[in-house]
PyMOL Python script that loads the backbone (N, CA, C, O; Angstrom):
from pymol import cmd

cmd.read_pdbstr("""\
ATOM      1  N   UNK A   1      -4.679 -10.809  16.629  1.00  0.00           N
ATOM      2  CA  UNK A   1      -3.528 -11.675  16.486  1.00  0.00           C
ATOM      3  C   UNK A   1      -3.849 -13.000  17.168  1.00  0.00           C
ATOM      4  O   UNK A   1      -4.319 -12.732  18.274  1.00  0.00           O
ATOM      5  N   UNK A   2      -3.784 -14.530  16.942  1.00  0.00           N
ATOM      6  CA  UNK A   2      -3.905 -15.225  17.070  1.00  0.00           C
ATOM      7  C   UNK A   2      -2.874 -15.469  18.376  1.00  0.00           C
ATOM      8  O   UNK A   2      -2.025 -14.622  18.654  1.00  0.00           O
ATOM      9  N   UNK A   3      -3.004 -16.519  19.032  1.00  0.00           N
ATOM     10  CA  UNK A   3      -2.173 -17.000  20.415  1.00  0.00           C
ATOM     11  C   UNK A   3      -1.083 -17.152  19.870  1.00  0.00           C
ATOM     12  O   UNK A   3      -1.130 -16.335  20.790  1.00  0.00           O
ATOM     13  N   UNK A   4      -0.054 -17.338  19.309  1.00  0.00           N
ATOM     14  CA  UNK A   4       1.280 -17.980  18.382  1.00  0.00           C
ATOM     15  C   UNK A   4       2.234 -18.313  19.646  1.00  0.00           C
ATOM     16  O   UNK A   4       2.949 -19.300  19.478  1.00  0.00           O
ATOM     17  N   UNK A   5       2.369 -17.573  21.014  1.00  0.00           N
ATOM     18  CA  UNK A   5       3.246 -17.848  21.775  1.00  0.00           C
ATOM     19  C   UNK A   5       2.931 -18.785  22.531  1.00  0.00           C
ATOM     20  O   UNK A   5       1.725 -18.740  22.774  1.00  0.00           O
ATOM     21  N   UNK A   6       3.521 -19.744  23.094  1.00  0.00           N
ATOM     22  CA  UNK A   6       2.845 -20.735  24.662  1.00  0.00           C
ATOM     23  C   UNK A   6       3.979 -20.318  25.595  1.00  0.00           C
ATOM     24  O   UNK A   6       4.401 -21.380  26.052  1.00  0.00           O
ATOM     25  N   UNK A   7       4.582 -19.457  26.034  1.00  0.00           N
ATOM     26  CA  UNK A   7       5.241 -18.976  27.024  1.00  0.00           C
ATOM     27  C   UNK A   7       3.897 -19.096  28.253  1.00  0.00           C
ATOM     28  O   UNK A   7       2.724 -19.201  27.896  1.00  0.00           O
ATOM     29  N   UNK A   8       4.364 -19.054  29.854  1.00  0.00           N
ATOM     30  CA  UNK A   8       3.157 -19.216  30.096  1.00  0.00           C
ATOM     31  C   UNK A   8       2.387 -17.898  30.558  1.00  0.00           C
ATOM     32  O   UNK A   8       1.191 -18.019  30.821  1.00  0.00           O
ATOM     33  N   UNK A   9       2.894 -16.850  30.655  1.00  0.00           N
ATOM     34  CA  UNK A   9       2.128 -15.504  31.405  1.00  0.00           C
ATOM     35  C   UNK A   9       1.600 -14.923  30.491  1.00  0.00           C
ATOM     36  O   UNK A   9       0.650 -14.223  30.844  1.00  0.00           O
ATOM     37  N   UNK A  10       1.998 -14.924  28.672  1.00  0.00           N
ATOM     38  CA  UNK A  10       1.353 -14.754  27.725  1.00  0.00           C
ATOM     39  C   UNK A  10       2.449 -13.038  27.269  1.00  0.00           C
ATOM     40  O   UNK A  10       2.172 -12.204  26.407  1.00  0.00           O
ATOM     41  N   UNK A  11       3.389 -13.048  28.020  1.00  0.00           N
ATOM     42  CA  UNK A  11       4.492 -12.468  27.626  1.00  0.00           C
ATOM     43  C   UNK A  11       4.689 -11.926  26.639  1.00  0.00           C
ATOM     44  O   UNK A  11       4.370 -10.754  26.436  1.00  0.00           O
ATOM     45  N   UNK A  12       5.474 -12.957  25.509  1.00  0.00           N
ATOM     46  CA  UNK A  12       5.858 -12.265  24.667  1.00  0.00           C
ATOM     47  C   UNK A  12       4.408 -12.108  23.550  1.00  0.00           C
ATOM     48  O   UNK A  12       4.275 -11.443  22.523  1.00  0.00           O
ATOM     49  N   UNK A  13       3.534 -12.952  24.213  1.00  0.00           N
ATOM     50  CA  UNK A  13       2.214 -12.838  23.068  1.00  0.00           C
ATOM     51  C   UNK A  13       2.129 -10.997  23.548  1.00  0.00           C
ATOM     52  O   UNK A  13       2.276 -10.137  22.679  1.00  0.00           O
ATOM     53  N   UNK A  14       1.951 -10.738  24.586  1.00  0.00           N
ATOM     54  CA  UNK A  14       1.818  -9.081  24.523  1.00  0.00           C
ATOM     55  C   UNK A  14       2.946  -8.432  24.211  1.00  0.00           C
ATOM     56  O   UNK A  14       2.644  -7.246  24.350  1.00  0.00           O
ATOM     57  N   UNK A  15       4.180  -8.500  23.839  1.00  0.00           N
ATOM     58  CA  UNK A  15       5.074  -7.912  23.452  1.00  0.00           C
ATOM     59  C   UNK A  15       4.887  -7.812  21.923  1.00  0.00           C
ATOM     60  O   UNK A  15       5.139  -6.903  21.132  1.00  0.00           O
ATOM     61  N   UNK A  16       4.193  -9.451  21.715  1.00  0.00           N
ATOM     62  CA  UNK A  16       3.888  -9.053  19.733  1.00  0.00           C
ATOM     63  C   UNK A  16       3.537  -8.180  19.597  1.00  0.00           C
ATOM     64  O   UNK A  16       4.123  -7.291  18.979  1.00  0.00           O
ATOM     65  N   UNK A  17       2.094  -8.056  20.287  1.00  0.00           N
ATOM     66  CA  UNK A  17       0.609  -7.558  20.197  1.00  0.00           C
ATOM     67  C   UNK A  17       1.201  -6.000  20.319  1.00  0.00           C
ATOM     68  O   UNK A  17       0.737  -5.165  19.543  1.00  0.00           O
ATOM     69  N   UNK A  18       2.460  -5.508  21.510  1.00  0.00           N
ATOM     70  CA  UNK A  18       3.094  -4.180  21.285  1.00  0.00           C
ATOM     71  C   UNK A  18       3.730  -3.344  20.254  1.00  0.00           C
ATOM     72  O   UNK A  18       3.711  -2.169  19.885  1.00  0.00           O
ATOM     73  N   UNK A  19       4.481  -4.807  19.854  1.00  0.00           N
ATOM     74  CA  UNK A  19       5.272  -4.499  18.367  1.00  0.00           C
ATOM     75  C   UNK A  19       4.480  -3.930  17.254  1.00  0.00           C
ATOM     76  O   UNK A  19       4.829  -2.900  16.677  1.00  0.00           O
ATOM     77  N   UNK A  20       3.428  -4.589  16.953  1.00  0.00           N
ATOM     78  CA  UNK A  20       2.587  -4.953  15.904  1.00  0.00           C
ATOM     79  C   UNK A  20       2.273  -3.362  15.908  1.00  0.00           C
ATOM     80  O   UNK A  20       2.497  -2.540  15.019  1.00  0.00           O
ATOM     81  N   UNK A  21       1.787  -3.215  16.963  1.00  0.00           N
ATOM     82  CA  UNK A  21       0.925  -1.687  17.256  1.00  0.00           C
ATOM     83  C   UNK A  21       1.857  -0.615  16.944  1.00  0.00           C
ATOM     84  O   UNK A  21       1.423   0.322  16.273  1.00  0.00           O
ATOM     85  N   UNK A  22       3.411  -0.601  17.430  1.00  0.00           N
ATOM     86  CA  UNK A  22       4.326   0.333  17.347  1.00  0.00           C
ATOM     87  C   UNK A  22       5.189   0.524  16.162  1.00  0.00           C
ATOM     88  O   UNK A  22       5.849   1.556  16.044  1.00  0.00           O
ATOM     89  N   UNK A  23       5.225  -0.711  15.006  1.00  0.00           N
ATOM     90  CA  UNK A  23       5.595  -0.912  13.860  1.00  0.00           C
ATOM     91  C   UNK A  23       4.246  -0.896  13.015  1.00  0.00           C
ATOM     92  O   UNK A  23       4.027  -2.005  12.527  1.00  0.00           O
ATOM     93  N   UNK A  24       3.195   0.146  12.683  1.00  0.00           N
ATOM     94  CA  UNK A  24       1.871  -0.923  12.177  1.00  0.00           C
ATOM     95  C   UNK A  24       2.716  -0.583  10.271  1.00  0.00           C
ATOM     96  O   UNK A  24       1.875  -0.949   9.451  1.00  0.00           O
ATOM     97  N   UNK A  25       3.494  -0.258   9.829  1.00  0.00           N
ATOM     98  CA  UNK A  25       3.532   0.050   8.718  1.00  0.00           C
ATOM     99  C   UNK A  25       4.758  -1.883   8.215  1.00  0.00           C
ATOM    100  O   UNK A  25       5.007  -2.193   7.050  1.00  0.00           O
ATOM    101  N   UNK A  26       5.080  -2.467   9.071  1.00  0.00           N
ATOM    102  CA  UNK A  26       5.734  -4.090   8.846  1.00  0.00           C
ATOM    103  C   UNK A  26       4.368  -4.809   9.132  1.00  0.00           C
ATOM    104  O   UNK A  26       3.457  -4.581   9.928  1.00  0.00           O
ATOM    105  N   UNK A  27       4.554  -5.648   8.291  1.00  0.00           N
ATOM    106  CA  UNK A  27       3.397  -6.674   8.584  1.00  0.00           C
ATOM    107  C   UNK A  27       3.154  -7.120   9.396  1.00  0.00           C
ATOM    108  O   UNK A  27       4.114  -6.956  10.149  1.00  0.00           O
ATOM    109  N   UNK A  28       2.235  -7.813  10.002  1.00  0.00           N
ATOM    110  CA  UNK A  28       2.170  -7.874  11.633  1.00  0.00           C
ATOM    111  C   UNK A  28       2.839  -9.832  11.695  1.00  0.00           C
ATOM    112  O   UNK A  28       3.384 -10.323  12.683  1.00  0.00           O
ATOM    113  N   UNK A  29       2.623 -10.430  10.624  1.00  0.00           N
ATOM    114  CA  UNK A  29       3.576 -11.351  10.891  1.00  0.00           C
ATOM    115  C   UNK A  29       4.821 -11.472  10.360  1.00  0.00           C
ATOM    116  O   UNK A  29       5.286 -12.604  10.223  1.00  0.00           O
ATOM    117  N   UNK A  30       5.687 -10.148   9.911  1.00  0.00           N
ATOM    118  CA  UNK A  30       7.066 -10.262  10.301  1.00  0.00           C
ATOM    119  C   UNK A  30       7.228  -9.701  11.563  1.00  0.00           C
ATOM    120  O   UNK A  30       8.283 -10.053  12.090  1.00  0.00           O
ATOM    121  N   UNK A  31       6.731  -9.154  12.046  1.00  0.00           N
ATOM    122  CA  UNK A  31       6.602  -8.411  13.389  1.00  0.00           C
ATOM    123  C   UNK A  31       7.038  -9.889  14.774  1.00  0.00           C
ATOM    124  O   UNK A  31       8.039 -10.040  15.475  1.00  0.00           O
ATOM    125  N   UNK A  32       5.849 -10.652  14.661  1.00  0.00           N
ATOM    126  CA  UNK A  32       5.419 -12.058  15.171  1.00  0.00           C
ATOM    127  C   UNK A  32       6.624 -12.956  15.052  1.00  0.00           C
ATOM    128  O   UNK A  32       7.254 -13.403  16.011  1.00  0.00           O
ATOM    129  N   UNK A  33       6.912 -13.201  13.632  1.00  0.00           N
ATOM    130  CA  UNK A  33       8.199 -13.818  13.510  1.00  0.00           C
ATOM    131  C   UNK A  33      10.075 -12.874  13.830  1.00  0.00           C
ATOM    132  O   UNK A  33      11.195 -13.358  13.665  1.00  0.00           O
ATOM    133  N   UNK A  34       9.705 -11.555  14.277  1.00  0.00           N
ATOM    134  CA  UNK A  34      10.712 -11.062  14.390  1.00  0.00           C
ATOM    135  C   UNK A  34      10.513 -12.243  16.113  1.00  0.00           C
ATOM    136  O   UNK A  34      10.911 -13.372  16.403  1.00  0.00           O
ATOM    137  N   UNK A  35       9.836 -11.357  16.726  1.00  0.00           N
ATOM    138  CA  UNK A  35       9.903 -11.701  18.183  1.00  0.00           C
ATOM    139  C   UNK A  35      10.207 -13.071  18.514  1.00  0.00           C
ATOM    140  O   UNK A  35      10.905 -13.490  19.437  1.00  0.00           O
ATOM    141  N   UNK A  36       9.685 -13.598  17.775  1.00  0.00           N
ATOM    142  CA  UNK A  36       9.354 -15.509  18.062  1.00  0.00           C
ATOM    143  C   UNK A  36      11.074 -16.027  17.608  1.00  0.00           C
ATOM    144  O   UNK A  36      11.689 -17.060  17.870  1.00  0.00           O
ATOM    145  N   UNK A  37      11.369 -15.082  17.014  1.00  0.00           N
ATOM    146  CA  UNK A  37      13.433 -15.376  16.411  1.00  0.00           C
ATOM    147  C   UNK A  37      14.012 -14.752  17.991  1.00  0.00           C
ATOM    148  O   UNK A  37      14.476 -15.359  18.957  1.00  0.00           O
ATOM    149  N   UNK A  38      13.852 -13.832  17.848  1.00  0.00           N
ATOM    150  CA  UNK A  38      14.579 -13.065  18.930  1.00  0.00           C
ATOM    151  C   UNK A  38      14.188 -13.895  20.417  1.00  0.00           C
ATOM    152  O   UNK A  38      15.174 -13.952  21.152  1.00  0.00           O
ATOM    153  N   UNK A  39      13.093 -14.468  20.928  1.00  0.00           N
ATOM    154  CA  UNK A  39      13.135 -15.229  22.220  1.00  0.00           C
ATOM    155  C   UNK A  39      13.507 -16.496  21.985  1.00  0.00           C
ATOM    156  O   UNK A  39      13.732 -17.217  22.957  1.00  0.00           O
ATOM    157  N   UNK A  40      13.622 -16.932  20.853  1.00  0.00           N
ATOM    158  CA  UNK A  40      14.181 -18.023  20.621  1.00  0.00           C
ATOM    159  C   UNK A  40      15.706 -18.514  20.790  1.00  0.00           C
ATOM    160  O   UNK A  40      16.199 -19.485  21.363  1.00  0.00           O
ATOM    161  N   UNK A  41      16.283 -17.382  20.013  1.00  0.00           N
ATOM    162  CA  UNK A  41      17.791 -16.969  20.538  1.00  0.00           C
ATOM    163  C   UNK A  41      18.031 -16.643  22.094  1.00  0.00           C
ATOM    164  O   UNK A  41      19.037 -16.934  22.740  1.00  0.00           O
ATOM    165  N   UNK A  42      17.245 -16.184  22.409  1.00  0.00           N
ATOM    166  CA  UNK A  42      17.780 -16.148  23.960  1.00  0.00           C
ATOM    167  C   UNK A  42      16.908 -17.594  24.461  1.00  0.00           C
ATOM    168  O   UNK A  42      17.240 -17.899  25.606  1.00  0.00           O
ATOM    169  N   UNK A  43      16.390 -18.070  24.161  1.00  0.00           N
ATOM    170  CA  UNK A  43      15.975 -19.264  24.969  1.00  0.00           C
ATOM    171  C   UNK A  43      16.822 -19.970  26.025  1.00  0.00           C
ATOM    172  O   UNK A  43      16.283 -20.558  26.962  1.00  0.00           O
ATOM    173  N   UNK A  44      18.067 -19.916  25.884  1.00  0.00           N
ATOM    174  CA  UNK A  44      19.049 -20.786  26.559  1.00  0.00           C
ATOM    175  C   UNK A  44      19.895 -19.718  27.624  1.00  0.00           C
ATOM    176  O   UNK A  44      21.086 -19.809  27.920  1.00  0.00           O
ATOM    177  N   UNK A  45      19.225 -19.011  27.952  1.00  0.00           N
ATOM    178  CA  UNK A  45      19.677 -17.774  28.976  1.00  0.00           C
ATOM    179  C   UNK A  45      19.293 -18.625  30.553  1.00  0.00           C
ATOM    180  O   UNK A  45      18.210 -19.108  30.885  1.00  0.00           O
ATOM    181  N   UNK A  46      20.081 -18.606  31.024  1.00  0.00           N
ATOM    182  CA  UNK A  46      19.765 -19.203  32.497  1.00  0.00           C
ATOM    183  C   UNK A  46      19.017 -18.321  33.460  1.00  0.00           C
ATOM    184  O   UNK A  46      18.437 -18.664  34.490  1.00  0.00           O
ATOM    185  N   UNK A  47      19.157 -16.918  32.843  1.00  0.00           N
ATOM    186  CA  UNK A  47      18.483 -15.970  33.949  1.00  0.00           C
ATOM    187  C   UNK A  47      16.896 -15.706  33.647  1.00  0.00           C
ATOM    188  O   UNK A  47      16.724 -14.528  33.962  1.00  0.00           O
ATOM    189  N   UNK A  48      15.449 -16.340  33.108  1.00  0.00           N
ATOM    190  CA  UNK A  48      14.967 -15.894  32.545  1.00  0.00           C
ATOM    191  C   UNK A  48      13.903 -14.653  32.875  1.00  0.00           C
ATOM    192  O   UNK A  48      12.877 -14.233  32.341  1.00  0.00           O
ATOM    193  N   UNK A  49      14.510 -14.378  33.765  1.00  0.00           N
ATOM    194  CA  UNK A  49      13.479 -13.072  34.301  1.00  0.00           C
ATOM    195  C   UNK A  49      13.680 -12.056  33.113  1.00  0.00           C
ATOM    196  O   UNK A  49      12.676 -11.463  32.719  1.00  0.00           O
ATOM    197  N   UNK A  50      15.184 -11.744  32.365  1.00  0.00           N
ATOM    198  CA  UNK A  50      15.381 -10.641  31.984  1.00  0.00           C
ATOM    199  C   UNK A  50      14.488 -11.157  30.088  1.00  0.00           C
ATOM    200  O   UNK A  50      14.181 -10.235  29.332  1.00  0.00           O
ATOM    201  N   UNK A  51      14.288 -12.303  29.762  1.00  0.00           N
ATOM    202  CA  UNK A  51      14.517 -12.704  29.051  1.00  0.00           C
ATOM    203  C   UNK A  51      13.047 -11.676  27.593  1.00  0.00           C
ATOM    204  O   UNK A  51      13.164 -11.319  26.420  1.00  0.00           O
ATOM    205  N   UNK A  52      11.996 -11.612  28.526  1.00  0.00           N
ATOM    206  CA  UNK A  52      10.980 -10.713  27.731  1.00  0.00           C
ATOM    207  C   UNK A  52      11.723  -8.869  27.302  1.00  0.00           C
ATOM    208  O   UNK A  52      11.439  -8.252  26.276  1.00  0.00           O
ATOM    209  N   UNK A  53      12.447  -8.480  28.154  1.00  0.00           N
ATOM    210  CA  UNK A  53      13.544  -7.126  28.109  1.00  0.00           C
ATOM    211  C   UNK A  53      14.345  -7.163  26.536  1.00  0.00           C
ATOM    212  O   UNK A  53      14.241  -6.541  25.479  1.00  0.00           O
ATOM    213  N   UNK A  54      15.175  -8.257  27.067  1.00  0.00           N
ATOM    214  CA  UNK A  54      16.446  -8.491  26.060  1.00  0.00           C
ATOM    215  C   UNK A  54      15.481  -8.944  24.454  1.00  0.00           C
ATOM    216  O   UNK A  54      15.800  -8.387  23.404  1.00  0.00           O
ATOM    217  N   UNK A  55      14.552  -9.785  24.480  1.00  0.00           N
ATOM    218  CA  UNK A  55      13.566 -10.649  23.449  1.00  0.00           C
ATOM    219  C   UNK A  55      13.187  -8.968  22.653  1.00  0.00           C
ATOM    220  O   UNK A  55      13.412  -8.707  21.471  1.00  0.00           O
ATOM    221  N   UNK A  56      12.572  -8.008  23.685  1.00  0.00           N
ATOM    222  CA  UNK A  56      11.928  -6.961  22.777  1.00  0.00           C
ATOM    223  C   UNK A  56      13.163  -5.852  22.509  1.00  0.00           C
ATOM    224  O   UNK A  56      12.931  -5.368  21.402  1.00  0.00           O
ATOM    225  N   UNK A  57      14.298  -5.294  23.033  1.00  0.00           N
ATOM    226  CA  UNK A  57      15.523  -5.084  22.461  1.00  0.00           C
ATOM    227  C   UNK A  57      15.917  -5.566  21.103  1.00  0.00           C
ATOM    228  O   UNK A  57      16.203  -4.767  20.212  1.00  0.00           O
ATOM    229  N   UNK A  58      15.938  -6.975  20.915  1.00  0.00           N
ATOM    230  CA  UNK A  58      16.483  -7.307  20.112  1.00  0.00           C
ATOM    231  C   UNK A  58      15.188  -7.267  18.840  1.00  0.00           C
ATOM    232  O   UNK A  58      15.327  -7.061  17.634  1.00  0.00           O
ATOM    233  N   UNK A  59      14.204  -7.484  19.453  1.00  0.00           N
ATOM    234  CA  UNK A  59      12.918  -7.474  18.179  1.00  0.00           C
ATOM    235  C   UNK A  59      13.124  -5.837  17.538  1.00  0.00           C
ATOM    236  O   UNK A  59      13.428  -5.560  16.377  1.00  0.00           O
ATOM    237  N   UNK A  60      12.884  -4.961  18.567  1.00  0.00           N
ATOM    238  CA  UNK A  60      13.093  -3.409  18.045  1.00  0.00           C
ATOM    239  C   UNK A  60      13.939  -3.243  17.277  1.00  0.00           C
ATOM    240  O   UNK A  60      13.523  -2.924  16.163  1.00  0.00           O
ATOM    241  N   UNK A  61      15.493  -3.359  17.430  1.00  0.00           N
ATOM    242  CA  UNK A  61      16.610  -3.334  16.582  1.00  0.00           C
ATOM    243  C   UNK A  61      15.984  -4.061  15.206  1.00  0.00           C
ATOM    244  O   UNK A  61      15.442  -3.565  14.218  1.00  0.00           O
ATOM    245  N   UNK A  62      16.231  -5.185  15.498  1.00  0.00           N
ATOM    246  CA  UNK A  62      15.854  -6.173  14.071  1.00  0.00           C
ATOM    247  C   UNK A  62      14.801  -5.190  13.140  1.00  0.00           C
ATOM    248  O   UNK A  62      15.097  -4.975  11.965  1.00  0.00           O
ATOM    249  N   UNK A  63      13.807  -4.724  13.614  1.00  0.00           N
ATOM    250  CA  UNK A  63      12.629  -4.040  13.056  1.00  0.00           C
ATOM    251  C   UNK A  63      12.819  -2.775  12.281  1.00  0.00           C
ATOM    252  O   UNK A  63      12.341  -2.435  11.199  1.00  0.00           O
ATOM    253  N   UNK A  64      13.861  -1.989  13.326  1.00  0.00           N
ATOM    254  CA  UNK A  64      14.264  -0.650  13.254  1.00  0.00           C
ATOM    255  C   UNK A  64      15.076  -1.062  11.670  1.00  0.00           C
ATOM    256  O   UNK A  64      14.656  -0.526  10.645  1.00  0.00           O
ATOM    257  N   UNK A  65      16.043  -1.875  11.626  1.00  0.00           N
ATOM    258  CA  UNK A  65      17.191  -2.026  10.671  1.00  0.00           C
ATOM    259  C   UNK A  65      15.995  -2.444   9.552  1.00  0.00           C
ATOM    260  O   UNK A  65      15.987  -1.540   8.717  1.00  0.00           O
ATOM    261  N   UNK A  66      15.000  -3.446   9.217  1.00  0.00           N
ATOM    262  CA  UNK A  66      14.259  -3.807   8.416  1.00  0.00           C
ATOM    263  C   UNK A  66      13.176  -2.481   7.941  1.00  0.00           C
ATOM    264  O   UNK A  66      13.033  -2.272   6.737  1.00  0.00           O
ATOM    265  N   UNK A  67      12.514  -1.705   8.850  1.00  0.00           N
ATOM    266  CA  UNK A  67      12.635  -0.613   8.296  1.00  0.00           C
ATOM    267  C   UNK A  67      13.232   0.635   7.647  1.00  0.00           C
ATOM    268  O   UNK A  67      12.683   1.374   6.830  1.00  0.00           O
ATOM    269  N   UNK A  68      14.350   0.723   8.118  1.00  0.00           N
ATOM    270  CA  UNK A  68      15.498   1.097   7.247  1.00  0.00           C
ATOM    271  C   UNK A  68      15.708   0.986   6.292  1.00  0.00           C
ATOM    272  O   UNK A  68      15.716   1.921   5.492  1.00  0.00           O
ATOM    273  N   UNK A  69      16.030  -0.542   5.935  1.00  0.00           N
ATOM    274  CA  UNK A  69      16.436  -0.872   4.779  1.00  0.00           C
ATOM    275  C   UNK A  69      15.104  -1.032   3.624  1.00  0.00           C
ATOM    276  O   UNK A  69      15.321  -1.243   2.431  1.00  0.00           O
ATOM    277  N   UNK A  70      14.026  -0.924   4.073  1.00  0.00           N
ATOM    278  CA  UNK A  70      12.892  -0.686   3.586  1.00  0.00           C
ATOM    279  C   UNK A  70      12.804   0.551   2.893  1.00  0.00           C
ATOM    280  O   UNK A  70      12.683   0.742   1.683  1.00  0.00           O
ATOM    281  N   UNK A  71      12.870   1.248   3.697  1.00  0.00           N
ATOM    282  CA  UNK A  71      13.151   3.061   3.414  1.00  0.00           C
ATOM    283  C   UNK A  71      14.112   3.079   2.041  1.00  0.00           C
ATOM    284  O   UNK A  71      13.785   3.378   0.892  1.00  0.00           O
ATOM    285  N   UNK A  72      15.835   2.514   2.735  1.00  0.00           N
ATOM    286  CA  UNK A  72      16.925   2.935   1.489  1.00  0.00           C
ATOM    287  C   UNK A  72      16.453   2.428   0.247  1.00  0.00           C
ATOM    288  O   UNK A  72      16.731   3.127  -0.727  1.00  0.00           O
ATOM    289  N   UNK A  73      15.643   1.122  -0.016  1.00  0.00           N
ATOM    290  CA  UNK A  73      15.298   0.479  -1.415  1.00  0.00           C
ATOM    291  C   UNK A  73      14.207   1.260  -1.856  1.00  0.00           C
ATOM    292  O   UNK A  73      14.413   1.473  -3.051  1.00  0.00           O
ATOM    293  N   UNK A  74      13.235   1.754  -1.532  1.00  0.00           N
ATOM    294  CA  UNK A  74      12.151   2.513  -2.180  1.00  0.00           C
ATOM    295  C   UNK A  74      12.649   3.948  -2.808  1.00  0.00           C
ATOM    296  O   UNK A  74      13.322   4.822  -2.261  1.00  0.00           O
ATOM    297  N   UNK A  75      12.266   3.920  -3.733  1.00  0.00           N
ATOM    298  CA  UNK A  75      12.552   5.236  -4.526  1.00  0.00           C
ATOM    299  C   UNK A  75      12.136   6.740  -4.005  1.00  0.00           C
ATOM    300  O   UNK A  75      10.917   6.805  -3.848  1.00  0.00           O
ATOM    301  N   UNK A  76      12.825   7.979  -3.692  1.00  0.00           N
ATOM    302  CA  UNK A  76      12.385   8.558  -3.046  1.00  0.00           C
ATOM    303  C   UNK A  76      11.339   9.258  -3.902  1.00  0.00           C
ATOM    304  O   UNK A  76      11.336   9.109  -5.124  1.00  0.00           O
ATOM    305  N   UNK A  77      10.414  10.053  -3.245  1.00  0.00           N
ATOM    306  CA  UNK A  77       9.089  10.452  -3.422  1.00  0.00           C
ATOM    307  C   UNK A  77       7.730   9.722  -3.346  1.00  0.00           C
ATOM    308  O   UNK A  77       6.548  10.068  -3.326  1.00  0.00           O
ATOM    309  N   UNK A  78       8.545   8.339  -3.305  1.00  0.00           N
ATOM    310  CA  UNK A  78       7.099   7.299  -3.303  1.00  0.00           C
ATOM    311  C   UNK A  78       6.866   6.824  -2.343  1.00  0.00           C
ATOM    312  O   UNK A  78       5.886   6.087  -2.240  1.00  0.00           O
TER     313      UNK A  78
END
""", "prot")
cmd.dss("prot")
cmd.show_as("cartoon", "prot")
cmd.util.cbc("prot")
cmd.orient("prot")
């Protein structure tokens, strides 16, 4: 996976790099662009310690529901 984040501890770049690994059946750049939405939305959090926690919460959900709905549209047996 390429650098895509400039956070500076390299954060959520390893939270992709987690996602990617724990979703490998989503592409790894909706994966990338889930996360990069989700810390983006919290960007304006004043507390940012929690902010990599809440960023991969919300990436999981997002992922979980996109696999889902992945699942309900495919025809079953295939």
């Amino acid at each position: 996976m390429t650098q895509r984040f400039h956070d500076e501890d390299g954060t959520l770049q390893h939270l992709a790099d987690r996602l990617v690994a724990a979703y490998p059946d989503i592409d790894a750049h909706v994966v990338e662009a889930t996360v990069d939405e989700a810390s983006r939305e919290l960007s304006g959090a004043k507390l940012k310690t929690f902010l990599p926690i809440l960023a991969e919460r919300r990436a999981r959900l997002t992922l979980d529901r996109y696999r889902a709905s992945r699942s309900e549209a495919s025809p079953e047996g295939a």
